[in-house]
ZANU-207312 format. One record per residue (C-alpha): x, y, z. Coordinates in nm, 2 decimals, decimal comma, padded with zeros to 4 digits, always signed. Layout:
<node xx="X" yy="Y" zz="Z"/>
...
//
This chain:
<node xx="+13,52" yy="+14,94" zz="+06,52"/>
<node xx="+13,47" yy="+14,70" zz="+06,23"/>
<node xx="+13,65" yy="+14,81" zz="+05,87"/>
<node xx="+13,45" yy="+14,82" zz="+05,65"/>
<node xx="+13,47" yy="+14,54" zz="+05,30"/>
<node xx="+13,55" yy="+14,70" zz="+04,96"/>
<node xx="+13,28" yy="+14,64" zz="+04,70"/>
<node xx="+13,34" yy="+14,29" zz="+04,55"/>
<node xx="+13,27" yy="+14,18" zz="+04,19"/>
<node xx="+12,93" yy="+14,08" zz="+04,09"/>
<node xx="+13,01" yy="+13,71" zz="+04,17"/>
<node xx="+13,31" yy="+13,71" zz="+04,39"/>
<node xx="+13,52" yy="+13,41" zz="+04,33"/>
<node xx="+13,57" yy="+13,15" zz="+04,60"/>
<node xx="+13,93" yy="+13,11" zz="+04,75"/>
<node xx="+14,14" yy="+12,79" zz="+04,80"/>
<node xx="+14,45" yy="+12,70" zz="+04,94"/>
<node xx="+14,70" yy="+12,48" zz="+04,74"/>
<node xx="+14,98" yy="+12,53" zz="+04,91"/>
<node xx="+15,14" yy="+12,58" zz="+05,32"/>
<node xx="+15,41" yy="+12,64" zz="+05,39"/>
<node xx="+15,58" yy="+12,61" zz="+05,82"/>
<node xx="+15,84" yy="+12,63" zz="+06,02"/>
<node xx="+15,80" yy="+12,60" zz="+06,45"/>
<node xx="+16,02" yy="+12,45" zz="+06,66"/>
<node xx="+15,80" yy="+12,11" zz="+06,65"/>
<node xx="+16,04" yy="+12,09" zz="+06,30"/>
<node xx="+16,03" yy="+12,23" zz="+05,97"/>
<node xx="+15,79" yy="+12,12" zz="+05,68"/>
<node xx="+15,41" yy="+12,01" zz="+05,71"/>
<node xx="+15,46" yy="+11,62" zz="+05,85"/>
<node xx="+15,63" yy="+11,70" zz="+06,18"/>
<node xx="+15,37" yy="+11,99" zz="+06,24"/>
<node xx="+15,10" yy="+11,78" zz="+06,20"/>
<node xx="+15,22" yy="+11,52" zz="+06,41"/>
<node xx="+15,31" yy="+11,77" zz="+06,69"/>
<node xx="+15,03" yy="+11,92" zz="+06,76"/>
<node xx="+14,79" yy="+11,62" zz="+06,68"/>
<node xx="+15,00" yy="+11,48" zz="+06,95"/>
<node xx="+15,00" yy="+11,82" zz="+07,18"/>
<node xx="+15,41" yy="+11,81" zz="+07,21"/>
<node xx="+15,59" yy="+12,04" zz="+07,38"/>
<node xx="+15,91" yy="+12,19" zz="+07,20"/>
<node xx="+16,00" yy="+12,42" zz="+07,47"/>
<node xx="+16,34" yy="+12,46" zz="+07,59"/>
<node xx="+16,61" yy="+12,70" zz="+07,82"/>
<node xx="+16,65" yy="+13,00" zz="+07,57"/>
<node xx="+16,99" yy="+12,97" zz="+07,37"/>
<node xx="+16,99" yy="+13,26" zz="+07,13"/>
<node xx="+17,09" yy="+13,55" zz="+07,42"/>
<node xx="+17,15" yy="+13,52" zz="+07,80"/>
<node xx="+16,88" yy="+13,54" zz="+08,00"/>
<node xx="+17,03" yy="+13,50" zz="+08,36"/>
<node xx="+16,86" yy="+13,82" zz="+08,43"/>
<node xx="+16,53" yy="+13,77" zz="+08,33"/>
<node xx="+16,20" yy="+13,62" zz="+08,50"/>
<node xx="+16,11" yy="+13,41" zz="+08,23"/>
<node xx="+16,44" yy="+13,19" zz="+08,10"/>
<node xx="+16,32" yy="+12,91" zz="+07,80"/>
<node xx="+16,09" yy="+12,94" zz="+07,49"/>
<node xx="+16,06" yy="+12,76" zz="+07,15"/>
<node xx="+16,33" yy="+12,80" zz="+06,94"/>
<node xx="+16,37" yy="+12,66" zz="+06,58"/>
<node xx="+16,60" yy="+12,41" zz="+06,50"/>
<node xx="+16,72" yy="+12,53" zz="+06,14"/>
<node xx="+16,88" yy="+12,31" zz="+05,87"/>
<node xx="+17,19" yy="+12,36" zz="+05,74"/>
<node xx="+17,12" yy="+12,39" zz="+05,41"/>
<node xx="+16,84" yy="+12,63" zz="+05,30"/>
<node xx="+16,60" yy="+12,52" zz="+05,07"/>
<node xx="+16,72" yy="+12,51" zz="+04,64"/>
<node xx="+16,63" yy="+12,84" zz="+04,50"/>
<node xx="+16,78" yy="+13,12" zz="+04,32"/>
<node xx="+16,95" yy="+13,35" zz="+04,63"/>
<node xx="+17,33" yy="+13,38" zz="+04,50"/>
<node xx="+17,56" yy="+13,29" zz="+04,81"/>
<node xx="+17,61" yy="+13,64" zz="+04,91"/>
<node xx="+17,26" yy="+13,69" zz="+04,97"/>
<node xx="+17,21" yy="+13,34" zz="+05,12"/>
<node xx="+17,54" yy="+13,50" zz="+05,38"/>
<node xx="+17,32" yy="+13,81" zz="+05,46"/>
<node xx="+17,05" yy="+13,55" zz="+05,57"/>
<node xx="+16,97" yy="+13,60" zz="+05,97"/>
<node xx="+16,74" yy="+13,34" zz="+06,14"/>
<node xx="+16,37" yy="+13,52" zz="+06,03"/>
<node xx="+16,46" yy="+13,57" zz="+05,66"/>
<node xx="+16,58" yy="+13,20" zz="+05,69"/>
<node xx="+16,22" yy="+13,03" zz="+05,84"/>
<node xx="+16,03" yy="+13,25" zz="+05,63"/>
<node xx="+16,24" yy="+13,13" zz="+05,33"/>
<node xx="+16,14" yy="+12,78" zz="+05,40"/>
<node xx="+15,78" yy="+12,83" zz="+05,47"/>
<node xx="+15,77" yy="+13,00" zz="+05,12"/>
<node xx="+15,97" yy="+12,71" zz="+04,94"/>
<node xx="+15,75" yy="+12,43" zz="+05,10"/>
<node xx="+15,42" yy="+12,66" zz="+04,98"/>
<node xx="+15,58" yy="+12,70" zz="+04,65"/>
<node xx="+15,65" yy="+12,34" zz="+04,60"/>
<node xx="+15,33" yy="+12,22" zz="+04,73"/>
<node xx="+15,13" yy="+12,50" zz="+04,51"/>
<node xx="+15,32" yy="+12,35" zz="+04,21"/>
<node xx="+15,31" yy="+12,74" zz="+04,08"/>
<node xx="+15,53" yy="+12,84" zz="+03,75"/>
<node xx="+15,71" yy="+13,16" zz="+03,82"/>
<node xx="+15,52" yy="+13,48" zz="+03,70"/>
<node xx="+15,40" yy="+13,85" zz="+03,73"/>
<node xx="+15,21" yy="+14,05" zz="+03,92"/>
<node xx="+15,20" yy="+13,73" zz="+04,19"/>
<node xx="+15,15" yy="+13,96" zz="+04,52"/>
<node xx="+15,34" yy="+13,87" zz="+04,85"/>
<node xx="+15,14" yy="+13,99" zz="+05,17"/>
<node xx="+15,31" yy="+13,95" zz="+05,50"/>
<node xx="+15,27" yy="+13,98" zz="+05,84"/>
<node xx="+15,56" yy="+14,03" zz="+06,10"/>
<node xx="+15,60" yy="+14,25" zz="+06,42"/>
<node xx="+15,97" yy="+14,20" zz="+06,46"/>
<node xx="+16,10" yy="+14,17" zz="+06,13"/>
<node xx="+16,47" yy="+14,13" zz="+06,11"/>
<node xx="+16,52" yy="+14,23" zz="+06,48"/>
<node xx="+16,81" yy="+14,02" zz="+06,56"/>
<node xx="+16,99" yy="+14,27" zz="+06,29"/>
<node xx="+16,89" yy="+14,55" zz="+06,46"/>
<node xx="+17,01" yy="+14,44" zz="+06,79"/>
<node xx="+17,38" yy="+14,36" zz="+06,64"/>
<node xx="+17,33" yy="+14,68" zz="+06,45"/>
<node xx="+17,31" yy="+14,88" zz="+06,79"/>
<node xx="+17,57" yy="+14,70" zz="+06,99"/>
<node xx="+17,83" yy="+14,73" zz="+06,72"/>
<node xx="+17,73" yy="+15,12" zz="+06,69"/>
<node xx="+17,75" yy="+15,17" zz="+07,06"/>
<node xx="+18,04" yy="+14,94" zz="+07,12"/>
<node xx="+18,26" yy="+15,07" zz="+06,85"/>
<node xx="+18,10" yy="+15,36" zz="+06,69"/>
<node xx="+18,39" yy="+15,41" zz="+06,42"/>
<node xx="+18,34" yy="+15,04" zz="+06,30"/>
<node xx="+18,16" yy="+15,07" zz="+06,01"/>
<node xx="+18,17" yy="+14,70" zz="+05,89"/>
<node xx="+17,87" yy="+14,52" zz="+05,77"/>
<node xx="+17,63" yy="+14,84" zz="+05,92"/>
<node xx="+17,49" yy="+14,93" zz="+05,57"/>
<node xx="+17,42" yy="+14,55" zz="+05,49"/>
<node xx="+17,25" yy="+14,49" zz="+05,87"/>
<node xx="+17,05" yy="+14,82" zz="+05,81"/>
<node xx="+16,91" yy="+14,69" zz="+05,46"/>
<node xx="+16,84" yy="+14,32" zz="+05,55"/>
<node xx="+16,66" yy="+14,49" zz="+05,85"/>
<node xx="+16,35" yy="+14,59" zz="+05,69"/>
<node xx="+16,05" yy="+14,33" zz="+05,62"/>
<node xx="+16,05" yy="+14,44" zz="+05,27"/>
<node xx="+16,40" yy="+14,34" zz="+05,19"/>
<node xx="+16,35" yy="+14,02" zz="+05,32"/>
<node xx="+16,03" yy="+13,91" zz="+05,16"/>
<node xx="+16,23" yy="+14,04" zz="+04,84"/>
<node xx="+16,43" yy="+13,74" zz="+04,91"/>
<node xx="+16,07" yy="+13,53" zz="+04,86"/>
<node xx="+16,05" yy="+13,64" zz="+04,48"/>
<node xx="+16,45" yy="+13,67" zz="+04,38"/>
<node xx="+16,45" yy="+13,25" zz="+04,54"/>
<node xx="+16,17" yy="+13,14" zz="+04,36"/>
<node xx="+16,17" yy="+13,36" zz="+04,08"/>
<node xx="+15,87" yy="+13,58" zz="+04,03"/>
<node xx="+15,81" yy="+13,96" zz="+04,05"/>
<node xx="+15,50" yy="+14,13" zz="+04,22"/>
<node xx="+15,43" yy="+14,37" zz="+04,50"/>
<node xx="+15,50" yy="+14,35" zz="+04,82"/>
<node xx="+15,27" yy="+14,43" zz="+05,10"/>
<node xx="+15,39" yy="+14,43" zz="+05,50"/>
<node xx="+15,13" yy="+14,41" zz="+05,79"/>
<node xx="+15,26" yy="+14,51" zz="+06,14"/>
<node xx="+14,96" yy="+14,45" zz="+06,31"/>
<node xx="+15,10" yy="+14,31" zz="+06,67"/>
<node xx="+14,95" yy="+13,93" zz="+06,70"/>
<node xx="+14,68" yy="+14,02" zz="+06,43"/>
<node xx="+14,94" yy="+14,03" zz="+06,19"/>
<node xx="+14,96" yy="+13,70" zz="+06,02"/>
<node xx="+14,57" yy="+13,65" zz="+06,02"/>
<node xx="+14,55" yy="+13,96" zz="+05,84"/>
<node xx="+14,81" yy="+13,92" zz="+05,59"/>
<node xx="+14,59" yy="+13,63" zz="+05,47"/>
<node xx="+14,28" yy="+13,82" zz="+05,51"/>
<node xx="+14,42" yy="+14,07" zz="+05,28"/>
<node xx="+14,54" yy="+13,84" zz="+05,02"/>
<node xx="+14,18" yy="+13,67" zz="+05,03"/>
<node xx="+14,04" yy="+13,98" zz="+04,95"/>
<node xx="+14,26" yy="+14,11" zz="+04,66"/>
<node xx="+14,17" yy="+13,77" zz="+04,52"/>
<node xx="+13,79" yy="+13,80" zz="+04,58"/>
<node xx="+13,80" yy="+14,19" zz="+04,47"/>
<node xx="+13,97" yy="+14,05" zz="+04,17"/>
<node xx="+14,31" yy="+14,22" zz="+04,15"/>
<node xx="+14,50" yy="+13,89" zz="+04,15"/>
<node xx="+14,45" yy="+13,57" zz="+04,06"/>
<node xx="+14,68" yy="+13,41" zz="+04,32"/>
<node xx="+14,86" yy="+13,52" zz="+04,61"/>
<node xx="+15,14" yy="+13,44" zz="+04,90"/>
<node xx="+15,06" yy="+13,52" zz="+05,23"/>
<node xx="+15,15" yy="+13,46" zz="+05,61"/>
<node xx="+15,41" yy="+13,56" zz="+05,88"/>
<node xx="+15,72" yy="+13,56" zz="+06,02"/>
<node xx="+15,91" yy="+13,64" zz="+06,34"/>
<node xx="+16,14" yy="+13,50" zz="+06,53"/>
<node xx="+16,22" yy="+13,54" zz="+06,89"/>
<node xx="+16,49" yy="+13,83" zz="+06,94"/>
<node xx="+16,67" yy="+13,96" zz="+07,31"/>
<node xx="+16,48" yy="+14,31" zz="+07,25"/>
<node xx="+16,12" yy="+14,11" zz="+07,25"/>
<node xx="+16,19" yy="+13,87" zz="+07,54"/>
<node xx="+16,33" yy="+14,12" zz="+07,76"/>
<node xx="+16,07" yy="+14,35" zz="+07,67"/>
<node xx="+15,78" yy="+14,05" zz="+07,73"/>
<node xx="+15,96" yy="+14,00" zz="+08,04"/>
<node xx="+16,02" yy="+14,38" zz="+08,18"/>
<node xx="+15,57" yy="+14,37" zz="+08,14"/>
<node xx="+15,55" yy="+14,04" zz="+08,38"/>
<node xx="+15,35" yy="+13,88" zz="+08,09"/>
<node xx="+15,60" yy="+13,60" zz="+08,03"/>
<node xx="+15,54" yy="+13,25" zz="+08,26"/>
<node xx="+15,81" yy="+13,21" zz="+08,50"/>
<node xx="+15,67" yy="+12,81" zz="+08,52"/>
<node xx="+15,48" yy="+12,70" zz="+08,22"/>
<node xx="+15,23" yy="+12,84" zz="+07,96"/>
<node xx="+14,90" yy="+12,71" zz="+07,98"/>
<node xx="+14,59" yy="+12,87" zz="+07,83"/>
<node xx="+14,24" yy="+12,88" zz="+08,00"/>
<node xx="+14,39" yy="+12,72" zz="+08,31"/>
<node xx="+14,30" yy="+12,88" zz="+08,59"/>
<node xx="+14,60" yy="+12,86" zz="+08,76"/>
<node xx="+14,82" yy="+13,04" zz="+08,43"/>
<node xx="+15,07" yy="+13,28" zz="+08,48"/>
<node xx="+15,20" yy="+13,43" zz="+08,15"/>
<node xx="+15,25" yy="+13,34" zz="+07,76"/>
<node xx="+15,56" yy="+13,21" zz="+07,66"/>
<node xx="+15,74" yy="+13,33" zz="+07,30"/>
<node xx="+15,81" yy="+13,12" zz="+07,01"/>
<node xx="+15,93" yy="+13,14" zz="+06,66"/>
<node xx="+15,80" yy="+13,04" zz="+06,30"/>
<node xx="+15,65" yy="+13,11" zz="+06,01"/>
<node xx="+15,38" yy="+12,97" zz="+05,79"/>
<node xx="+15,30" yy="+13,05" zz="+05,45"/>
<node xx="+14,99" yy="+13,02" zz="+05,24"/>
<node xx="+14,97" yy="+13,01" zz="+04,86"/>
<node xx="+14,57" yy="+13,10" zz="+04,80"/>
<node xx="+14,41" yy="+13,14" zz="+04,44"/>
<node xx="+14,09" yy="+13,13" zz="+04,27"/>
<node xx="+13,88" yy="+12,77" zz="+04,28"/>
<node xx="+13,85" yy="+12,81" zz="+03,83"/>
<node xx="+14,23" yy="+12,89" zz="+03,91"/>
<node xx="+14,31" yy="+12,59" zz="+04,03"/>
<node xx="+14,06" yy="+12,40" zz="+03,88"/>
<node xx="+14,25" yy="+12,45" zz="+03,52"/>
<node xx="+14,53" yy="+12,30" zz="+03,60"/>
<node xx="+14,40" yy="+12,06" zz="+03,79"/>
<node xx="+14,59" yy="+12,14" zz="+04,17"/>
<node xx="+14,54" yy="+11,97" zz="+04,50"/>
<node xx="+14,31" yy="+12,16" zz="+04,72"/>
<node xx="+14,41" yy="+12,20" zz="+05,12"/>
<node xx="+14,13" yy="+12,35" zz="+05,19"/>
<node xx="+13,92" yy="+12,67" zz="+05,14"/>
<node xx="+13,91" yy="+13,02" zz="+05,33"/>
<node xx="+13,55" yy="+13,10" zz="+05,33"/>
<node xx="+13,57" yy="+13,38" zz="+05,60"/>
<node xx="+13,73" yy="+13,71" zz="+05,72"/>
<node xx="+13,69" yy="+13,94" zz="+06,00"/>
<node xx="+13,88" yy="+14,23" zz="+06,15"/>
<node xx="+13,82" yy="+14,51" zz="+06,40"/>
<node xx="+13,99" yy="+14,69" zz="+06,64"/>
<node xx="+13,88" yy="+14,89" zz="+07,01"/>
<node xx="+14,05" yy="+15,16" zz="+07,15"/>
<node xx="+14,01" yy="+15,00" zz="+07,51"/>
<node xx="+14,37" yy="+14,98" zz="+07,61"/>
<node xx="+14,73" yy="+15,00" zz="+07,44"/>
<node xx="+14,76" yy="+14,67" zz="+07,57"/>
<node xx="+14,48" yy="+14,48" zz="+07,77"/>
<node xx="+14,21" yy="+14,33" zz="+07,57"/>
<node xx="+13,83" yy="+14,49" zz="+07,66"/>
<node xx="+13,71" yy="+14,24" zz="+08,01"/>
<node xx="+13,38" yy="+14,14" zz="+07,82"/>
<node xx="+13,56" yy="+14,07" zz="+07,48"/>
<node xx="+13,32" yy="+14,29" zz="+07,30"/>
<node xx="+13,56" yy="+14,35" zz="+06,95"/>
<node xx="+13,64" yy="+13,94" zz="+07,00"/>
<node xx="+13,30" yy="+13,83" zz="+06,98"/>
<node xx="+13,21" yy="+14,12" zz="+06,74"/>
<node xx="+13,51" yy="+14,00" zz="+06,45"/>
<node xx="+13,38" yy="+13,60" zz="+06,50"/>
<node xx="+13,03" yy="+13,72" zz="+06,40"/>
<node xx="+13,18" yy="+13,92" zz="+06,09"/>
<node xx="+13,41" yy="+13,63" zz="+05,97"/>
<node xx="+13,06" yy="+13,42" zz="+06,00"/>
<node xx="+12,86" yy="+13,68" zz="+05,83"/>
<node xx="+13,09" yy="+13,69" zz="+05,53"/>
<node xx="+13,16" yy="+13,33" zz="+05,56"/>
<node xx="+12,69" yy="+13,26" zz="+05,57"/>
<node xx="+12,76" yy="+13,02" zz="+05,86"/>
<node xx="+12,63" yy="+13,02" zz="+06,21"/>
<node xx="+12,84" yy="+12,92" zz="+06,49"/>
<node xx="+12,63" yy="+12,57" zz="+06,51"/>
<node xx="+12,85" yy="+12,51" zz="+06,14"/>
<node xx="+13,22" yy="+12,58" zz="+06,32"/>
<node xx="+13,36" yy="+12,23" zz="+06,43"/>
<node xx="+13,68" yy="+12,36" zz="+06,58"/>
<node xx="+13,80" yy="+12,70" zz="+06,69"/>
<node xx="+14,19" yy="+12,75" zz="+06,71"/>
<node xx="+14,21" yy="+13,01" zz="+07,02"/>
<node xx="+14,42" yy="+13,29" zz="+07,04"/>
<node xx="+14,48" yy="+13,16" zz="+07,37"/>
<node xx="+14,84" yy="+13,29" zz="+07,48"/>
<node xx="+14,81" yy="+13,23" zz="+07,89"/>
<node xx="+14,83" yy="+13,56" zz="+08,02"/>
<node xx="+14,49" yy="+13,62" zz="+08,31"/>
<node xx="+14,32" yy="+13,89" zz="+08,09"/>
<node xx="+14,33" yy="+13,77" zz="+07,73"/>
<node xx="+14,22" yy="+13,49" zz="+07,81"/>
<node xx="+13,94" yy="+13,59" zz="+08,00"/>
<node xx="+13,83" yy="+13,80" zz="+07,78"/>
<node xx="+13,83" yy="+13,54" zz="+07,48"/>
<node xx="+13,68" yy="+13,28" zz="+07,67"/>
<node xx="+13,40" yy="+13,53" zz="+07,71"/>
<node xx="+13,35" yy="+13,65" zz="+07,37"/>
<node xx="+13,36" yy="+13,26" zz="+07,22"/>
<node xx="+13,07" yy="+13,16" zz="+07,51"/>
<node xx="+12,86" yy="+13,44" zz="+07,43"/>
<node xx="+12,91" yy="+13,43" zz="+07,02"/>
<node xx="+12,83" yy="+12,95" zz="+07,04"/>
<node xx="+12,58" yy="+13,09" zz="+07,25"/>
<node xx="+12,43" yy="+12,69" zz="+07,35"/>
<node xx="+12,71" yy="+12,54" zz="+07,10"/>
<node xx="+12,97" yy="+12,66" zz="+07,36"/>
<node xx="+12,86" yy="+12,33" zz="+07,58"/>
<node xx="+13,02" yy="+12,12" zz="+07,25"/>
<node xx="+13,25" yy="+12,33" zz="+07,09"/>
<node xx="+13,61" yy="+12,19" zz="+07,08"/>
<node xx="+13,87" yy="+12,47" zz="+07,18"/>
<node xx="+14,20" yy="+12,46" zz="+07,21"/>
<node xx="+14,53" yy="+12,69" zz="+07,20"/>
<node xx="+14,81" yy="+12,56" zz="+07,01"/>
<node xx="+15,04" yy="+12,79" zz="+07,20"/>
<node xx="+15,07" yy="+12,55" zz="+07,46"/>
<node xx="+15,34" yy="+12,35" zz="+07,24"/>
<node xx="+15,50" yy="+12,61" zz="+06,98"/>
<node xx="+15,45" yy="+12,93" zz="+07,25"/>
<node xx="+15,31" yy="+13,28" zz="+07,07"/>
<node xx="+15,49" yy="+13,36" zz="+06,76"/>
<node xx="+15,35" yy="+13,74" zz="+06,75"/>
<node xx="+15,35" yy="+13,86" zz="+06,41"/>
<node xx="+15,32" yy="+13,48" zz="+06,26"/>
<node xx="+15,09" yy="+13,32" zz="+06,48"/>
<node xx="+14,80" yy="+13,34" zz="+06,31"/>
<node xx="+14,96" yy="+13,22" zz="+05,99"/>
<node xx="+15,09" yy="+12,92" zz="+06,16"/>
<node xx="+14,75" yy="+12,85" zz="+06,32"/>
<node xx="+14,61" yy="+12,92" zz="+05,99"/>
<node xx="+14,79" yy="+12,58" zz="+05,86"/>
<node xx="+14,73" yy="+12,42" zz="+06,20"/>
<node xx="+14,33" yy="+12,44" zz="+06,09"/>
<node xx="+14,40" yy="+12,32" zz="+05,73"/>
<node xx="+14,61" yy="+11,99" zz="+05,88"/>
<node xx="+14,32" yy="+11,93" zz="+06,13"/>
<node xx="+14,05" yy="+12,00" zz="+05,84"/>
<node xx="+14,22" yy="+11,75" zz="+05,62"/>
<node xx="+14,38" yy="+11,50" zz="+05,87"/>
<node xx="+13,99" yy="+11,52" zz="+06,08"/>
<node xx="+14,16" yy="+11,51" zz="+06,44"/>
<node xx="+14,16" yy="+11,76" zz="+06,66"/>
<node xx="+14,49" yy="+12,01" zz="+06,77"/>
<node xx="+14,55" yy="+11,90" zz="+07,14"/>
<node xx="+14,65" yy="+12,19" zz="+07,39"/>
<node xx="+14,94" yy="+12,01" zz="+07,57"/>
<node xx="+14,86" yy="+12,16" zz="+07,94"/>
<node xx="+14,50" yy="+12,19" zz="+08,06"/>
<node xx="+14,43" yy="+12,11" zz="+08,44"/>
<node xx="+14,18" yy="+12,31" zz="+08,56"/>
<node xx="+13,95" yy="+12,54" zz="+08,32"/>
<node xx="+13,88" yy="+12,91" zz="+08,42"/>
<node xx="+13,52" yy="+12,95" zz="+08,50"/>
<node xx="+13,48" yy="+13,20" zz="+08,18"/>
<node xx="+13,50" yy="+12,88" zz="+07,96"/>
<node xx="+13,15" yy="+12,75" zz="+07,88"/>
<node xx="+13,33" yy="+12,54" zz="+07,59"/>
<node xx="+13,56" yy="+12,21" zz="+07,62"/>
<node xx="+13,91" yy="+12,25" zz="+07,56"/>
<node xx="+14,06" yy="+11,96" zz="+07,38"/>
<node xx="+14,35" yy="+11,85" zz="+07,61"/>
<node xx="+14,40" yy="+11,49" zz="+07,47"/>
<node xx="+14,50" yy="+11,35" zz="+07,11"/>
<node xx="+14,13" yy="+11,27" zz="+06,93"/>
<node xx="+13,99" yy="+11,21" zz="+06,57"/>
<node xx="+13,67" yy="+11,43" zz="+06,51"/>
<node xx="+13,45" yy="+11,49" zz="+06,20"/>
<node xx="+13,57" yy="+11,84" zz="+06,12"/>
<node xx="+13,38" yy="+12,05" zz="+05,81"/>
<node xx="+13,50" yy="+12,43" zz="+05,91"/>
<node xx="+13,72" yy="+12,57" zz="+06,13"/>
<node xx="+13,76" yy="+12,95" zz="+06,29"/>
<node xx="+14,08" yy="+13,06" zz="+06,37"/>
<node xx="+14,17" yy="+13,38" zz="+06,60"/>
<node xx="+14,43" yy="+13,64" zz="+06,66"/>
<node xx="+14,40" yy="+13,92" zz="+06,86"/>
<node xx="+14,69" yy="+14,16" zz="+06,97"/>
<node xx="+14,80" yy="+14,46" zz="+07,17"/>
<node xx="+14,62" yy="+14,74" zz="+07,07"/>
<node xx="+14,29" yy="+14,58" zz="+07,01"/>
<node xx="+14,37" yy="+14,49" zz="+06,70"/>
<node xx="+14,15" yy="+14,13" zz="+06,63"/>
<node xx="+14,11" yy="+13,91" zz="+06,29"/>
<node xx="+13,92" yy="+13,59" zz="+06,28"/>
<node xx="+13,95" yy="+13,33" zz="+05,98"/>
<node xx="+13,74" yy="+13,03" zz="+05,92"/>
<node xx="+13,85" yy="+12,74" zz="+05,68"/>
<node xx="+13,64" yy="+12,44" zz="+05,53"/>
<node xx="+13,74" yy="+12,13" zz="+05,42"/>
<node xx="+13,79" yy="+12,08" zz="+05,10"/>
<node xx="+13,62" yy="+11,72" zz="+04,95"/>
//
């Protein structure tokens, strides 16, 4: 089932990003990013955060966090109440901030995505109330700072602005359509400017939970491979700061790159299994394109949802063959999963910024570990570093549920 679009002005104005924020365990911060997965590095490693002795699956890609969080205007109390995902997506926010060169304001909407939110509080939450069920201390504080909404509060009290707040928990959908959203309240012209992305970061609850399904690779994640076994988790987030093309015009910004495209649907084939034939996949690619007026002969790179696991991917490489119909034969593909694992809730913010550095940089995003291709995949997949002429790139995300979004970006000259 596609949603249908709200009625748009008479001329809908044109979006443009001047501002990205991201945080994944190839670093913090746009450079490092870019040269990771331009590269296709790895930055997986034996899970520190909780013991996994028990569990299949034992490393992922965990964040190594500064010290020192970014300047802002968090007093040090709520700096101390800080846990690990209000942290990263308190950096990716800064970095879009800075980059965006935006004056603090009203009415500047926040749109986020996340599945897991402040998890990790939850989790301490629970032991301490099963452990020691008369120890009260720090409960009410964990309970608050739990909630997605507290902690993109902490977005506007750091950098000073007011505006509402908008959450999407829309499994891996959820970052691609936090920034589908904002696009739209932009184009529908209820803001001028907007933040969006996602956030999570990789919690005990979620990796056991992966785990206890069998989806997690017990050797190493590697997408479209016929021989894969299983995604592997990560943890980031990425944030986008999008406004109006006369917006940013004005005051004369520097353009990343434009969002031209939005599609989302969902199928009620299975809570969790994606539909064999990848009908709602190849259905949301041809409704990002329609919006977008492009054909698939005009797309130059597609970012796969790609996480590893037998049936998505399957399904996707299905759905992307039959929608480049004779394009497939010279489409680059790849799945930046390979080197940052899934990050749920913000991967499709984070491989929103992946196609904006390989729009502007023009190289393709190499998938780290690529043997031998499952038959399904009538495209290439791009498994060494390479320079390319890129003009647009489509970006997907599709999650448990059925729940798909597809984004496409051009370059902005």
């Amino acid at each position: 089932m596609l949603f249908p679009r709200s009625p748009l002005p008479a001329v809908a104005p044109r979006v443009v990003i001047t501002g990205a924020g991201i945080v994944t365990a190839l670093g913090v911060g746009w450079r490092p990013n870019a040269e990771g997965f331009r590269k296709g590095r790895r930055a997986f490693r034996p899970v520190s955060l909780f013991d996994v002795s028990r569990q299949r699956a034992k490393a992922a890609a965990e964040v190594d966090l500064p010290a020192d969080l970014p300047a802002g205007k968090l007093t040090a109390r709520q700096v101390a109440r800080l846990d690990r995902a209000g942290a990263m997506l308190l950096f990716a926010a800064d970095e879009a901030w800075q980059q965006s060169q935006w004056q603090p304001s009203e009415n500047l909407p926040v749109v986020l995505g996340t599945t897991g939110g402040g998890m990790a509080l939850g989790e301490i939450y629970y032991r301490q109330a099963v452990q020691h069920p008369r120890r009260q201390q720090g409960q009410a504080t964990r309970a608050v700072f739990y909630q997605p909404q507290v902690q993109a509060r902490l977005i506007l009290d750091a950098l000073g602005f007011d505006g509402p707040i908008s959450i999407i928990s829309n499994a891996c959908a959820s970052g691609s359509n936090a920034i589908g959203h904002a696009w739209e309240l932009i184009r529908q012209g209820q803001a001028e400017r907007a933040l969006a992305g996602g956030y999570d970061t990789v919690s005990e609850l979620v990796f056991s939970g992966f785990d206890s399904l069998q989806v997690l690779s017990p050797t190493i994640c590697r997408p479209f491979d016929a021989r894969r076994d299983g995604l592997a988790l990560g943890e980031g987030a990425a944030i986008l700061a999008l406004e109006t093309l006369d917006g940013a015009c004005r005051r004369g910004a520097t353009i990343l790159g434009e969002l031209i495209g939005y599609g989302t649907s969902i199928d009620t084939h299975h809570l969790t299994q994606p539909h064999p034939q990848g009908v709602t996949s190849l259905a949301v690619m041809k409704q990002a394109c329609a919006v977008a007026g492009v054909a698939p002969e005009n797309i130059d790179y597609v970012n796969a949802h790609g996480t590893g696991t037998p049936l998505n991917d399957s399904s996707e490489a299905q759905a992307i063959s039959a929608w480049a119909g004779r394009r497939a034969a010279t489409l680059p593909v790849s799945s930046t999963k390979s080197s940052i694992g899934h990050l749920l809730g913000a991967a499709g913010a984070v491989e929103a910024v992946v196609c904006l550095m390989a729009l502007r940089g023009q190289w393709l995003p190499v998938q780290s570990i690529f043997e031998s291709p499952d038959p399904a995949c009538a495209f290439p997949i791009i498994h060494k570093p390479q320079d390319a002429r890129l003009n647009a790139a489509l970006s997907n995300s599709f999650g448990f549920g059925g729940v798909n979004a597809s984004l496409i970006f051009r370059r902005w000259t």
